[in-house]
Structure formats: structure tokens, C-alpha cells
Residue, then its C-alpha position, 0 to 999 in steps of 0.5 A: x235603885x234610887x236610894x229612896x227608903x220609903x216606909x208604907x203603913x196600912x190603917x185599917x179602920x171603921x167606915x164614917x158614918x155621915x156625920x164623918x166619924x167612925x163607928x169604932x170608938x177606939x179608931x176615932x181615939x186612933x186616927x188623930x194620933x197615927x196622923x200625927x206619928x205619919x207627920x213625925x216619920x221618916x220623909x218618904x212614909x206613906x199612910x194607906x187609909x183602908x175603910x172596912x166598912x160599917x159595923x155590921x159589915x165589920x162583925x159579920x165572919x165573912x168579911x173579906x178583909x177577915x178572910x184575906x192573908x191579912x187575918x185582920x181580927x180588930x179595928x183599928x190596925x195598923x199594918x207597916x206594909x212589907x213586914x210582920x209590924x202590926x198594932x191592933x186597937x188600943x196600941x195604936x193610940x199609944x204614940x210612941x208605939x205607932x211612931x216606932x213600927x213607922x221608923x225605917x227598917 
């Protein structure tokens, strides 16, 4: 082992439209905030940014990142890979939350 501590979140988000900017209302309010939480982690965090499409992609039940293990309900959410840490829409604009799931464990 390398004594190396690497923290991983996932973000889970609305695809941008051409314009550059999501869909989701609540992830644009988001993504400015949990890049600044990244900035604010531990040195060997990552941030896995994952697009799970355009709203109707998103809204229809058989979307597969609703059916996958990860239950995935709303965008956005942050997942801290690795445990059962997640934040889902409104929490992850609260800073101190976002920063607080992307501490070492």
C-alpha cells in the first residue's frame, strides 16, 4: 500500500443543453458549489462528473442509471464512491454539506 488516501465522488447531473448549462435548475445552482468543495478536499479527491442525459431522458423510469444499483431518484446527486454517502438535490448546494461527505474517512 502507498499510504495514499484517495476520496472519489461521483456527481450525477442534467446533460447541458447547447447553450452549456444543464436542465436541472437545482444542478446549475449545484456544480459551482461542489467544485468548490472539490477544491477544499482532501489532495488525492477526485470528482467523477456523470451526465445522465436530457430531461426527457432523465424522467423516463427506465432510465438505466434509475435502474442500476445505484437507485438514483434525483439530479443532482452526489455519491462519495465507495460508501453509502450521498446527497441528493438541494443538499448539494449546501456547502459545508458536500464538503463534509468529501472529507477522509
Amino acid at each position: 500500500s502507498s499510504g495514499i488516501n484517495a476520496e472519489y465522488g461521483a456527481l450525477f447531473t442534467g446533460s447541458p443543453n447547447k447553450n452549456g448549462n444543464s436542465w436541472c435548475p437545482d444542478c446549475v445552482t449545484a456544480d459551482p458549489i461542489v467544485n468548490k468543495a472539490i477544491q477544499n478536499a482532501p489532495e488525492c479527491s477526485c470528482l467523477i462528473t456523470v451526465f445522465v442525459g436530457d430531461r426527457a431522458a432523465w424522467k423516463d423510469r427506465n432510465n438505466n442509471f434509475r435502474k442500476s444499483d445505484l437507485q438514483l431518484t434525483s439530479v443532482p446527486t452526489l455519491i462519495k464512491v465507495g460508501t453509502e454517502k450521498r446527497l441528493e438535490e438541494g443538499q448539494c448546494s449546501n456547502l459545508s454539506l458536500v464538503e463534509m461527505i468529501m472529507e477522509e474517512d
